[in-house]
C-alpha positions as CSV (number, residue, x, y, z in Angstrom):
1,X,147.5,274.8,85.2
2,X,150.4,276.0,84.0
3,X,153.5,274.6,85.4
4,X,156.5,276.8,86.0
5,X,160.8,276.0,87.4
6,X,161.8,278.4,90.4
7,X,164.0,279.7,88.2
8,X,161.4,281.6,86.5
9,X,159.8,283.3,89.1
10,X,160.2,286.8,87.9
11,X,158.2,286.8,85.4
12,X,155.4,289.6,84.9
13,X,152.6,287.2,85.9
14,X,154.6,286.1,89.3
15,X,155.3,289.7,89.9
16,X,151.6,291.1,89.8
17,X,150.7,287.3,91.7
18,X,153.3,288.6,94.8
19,X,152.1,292.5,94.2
20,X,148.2,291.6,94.8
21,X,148.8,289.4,97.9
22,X,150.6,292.0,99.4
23,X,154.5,291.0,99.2
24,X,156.6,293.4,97.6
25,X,158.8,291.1,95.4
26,X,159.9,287.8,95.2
27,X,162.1,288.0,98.5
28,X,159.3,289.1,100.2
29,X,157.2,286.3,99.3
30,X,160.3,283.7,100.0
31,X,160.7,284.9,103.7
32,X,156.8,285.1,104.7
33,X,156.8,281.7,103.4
34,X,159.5,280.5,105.3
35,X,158.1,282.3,108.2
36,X,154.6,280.8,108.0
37,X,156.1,277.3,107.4
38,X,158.4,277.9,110.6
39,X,155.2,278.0,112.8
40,X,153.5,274.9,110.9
41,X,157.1,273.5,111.9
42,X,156.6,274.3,115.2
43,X,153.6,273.1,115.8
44,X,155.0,269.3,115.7
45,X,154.5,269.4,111.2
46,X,156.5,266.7,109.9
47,X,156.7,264.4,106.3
48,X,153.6,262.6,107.5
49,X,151.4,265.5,108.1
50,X,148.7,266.3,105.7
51,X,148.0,270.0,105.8
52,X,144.9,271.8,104.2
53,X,145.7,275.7,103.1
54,X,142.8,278.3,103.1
55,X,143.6,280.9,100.9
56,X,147.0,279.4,99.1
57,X,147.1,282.4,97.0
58,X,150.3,282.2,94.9
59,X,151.5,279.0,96.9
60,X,153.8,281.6,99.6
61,X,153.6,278.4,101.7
62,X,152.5,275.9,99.3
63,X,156.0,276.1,97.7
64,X,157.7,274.6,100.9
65,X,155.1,272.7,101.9
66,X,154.7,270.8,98.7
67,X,158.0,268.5,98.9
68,X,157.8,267.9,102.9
69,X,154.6,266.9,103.9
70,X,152.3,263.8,103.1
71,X,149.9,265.8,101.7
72,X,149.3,269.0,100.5
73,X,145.9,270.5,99.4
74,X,144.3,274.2,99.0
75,X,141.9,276.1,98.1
76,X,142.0,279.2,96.3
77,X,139.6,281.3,94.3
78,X,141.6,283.1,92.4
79,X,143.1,280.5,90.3
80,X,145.7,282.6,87.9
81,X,147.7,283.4,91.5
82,X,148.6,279.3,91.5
83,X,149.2,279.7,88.0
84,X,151.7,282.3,88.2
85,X,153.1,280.8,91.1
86,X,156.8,278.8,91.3
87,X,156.6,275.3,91.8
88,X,159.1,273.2,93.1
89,X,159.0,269.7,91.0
90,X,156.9,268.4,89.0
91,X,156.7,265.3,90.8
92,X,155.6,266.6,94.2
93,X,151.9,268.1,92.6
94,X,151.1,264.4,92.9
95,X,150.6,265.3,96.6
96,X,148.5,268.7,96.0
97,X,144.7,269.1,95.3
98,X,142.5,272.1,95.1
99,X,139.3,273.7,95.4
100,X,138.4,277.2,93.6
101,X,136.3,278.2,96.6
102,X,136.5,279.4,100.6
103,X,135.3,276.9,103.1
104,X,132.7,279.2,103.6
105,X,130.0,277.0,102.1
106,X,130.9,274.2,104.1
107,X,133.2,270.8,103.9
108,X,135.2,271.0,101.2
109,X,137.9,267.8,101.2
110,X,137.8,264.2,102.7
111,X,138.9,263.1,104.5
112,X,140.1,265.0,107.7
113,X,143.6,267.2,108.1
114,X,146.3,267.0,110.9
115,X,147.0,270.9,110.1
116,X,144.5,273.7,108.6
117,X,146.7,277.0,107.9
118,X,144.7,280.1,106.9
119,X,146.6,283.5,106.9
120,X,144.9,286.7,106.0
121,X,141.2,285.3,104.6
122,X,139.4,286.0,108.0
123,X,140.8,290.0,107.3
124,X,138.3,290.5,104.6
125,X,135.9,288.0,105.7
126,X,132.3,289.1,106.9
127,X,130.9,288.4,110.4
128,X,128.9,286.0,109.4
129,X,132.0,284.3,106.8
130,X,134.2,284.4,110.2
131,X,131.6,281.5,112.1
132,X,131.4,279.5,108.7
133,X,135.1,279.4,108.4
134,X,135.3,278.6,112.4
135,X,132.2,276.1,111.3
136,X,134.0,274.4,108.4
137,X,137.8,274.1,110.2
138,X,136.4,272.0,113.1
139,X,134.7,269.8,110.6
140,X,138.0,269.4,108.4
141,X,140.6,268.9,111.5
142,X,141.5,265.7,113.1
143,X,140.5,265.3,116.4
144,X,144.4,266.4,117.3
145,X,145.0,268.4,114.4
146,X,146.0,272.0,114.9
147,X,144.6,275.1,113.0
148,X,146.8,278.2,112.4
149,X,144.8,281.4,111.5
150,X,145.3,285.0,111.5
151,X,143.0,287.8,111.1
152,X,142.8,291.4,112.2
153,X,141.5,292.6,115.4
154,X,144.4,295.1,116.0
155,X,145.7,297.9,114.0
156,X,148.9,298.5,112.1
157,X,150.1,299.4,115.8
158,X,149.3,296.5,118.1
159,X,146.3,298.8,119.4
160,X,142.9,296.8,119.5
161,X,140.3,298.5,116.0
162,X,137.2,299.2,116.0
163,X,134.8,296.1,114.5
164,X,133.7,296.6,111.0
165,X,130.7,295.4,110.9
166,X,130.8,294.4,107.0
167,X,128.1,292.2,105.8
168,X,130.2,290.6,102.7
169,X,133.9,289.9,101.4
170,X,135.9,292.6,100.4
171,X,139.2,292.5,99.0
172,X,141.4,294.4,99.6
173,X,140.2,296.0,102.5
174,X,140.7,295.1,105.9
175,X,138.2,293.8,108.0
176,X,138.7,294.0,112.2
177,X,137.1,292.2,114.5
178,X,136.6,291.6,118.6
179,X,138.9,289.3,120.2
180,X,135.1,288.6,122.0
181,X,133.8,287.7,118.6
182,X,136.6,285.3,117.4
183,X,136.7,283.8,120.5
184,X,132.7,282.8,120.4
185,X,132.8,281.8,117.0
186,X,135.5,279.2,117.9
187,X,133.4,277.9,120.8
188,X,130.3,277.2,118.8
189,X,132.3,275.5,116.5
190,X,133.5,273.0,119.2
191,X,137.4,275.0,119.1
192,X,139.5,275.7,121.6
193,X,141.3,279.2,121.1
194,X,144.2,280.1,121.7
195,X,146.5,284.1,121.2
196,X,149.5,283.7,119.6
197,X,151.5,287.2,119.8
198,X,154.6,285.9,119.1
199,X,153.5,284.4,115.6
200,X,152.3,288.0,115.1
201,X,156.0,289.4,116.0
202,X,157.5,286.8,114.3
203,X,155.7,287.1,110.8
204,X,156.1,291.4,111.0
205,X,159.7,290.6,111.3
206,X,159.8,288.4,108.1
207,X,157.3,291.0,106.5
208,X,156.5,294.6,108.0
209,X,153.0,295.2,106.3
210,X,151.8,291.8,107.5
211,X,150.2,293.4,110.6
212,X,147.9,290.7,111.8
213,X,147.0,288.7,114.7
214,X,147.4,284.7,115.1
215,X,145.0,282.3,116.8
216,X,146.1,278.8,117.2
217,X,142.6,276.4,117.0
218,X,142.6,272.4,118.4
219,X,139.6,270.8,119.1
């Protein structure tokens, strides 16, 4: 993995990273990570917490996370996003680990995290990928751990969409779901559920085009 200063994140590589996860430049991606690492924050996160990310993409919240936690790990398909990502020393990748695939097979790390964060995978996630992620995060959270997801079950407008009934992963496109759905796929994964609308407001105010909705998951 290639290993790059701040300092250099505008080059070409970190520019097409931020443009295919959906952040317009590198401000962008700098407030939507502070935002998401707010609600970790607020959740009770601290330099003891170990944190698992679902879909670090090019480390928006990695970055952050990296030098305050205990532990940091991800996983992330596409591996040349991490590459073209900013890290923030050297010395704090002794604390980060990864996996090149989605928890949609099953268990992927040992041994159990205090915080799972997981922000837009579920929106292009099949019905069937939704239960194995739901599956998968009660196996990888502590029994008073905290899981931070969002996902789409509303459009662009706050209005509730139409399901999309897709039978695969897609990426780019948006996938919706039933608040009905989510809500069964947490139970039969042993998860409490819980709305979170004000993530939602908050996050759209630290970047417009990140319309989706928030779930907060505990066991």
């Amino acid at each position: 993995m290639t290993i790059t200063k701040f300092e250099n994140a505008t080059t070409t590589k970190f520019k097409e990273a931020c443009a295919y996860c959906g952040y317009h430049d590198a401000i962008s991606w700098k407030l939507s990570g502070l935002g998401q690492l707010s609600l970790l924050i607020g959740e009770g996160m601290d330099v003891d917490s170990t944190v698992l990310e679902i879909g670090a993409g090019c480390l928006i919240t990695g970055f952050w996370l990296l030098p305050l936690v205990a532990e940091y790990c991800f996983i992330e398909p596409n591996t040349w996003l991490v590459e073209a990502a900013p890290h923030y020393q050297l010395k704090h990748l002794t604390k980060m680990s990864s996996r090149t695939d989605f928890l949609f097979g099953g268990v992927a790390f040992n041994p159990q995290f205090d915080y799972i964060f997981s922000h837009s995978v579920l929106s292009h996630a099949s019905d069937s990928q939704l239960q194995q992620l739901m599956s998968a995060i009660s196996k990888q959270l502590t029994s008073t751990g905290v899981g931070l997801v969002s996902l789409r079950i509303c459009d662009d407008n706050g209005r509730p969409a139409i399901h999309s009934y897709h039978a695969d992963w897609s990426y780019p496109d948006s996938r919706f779901f039933t608040s009905a759905m989510v809500e069964e796929a947490a139970s039969a994964a042993g998860l409490r559920l819980e709305w979170r609308p004000d993530w939602r407001a908050r996050m759209i105010a630290m970047n417009d085009n990140h319309n989706h909705d928030w779930i907060r998951l505990t066991k």
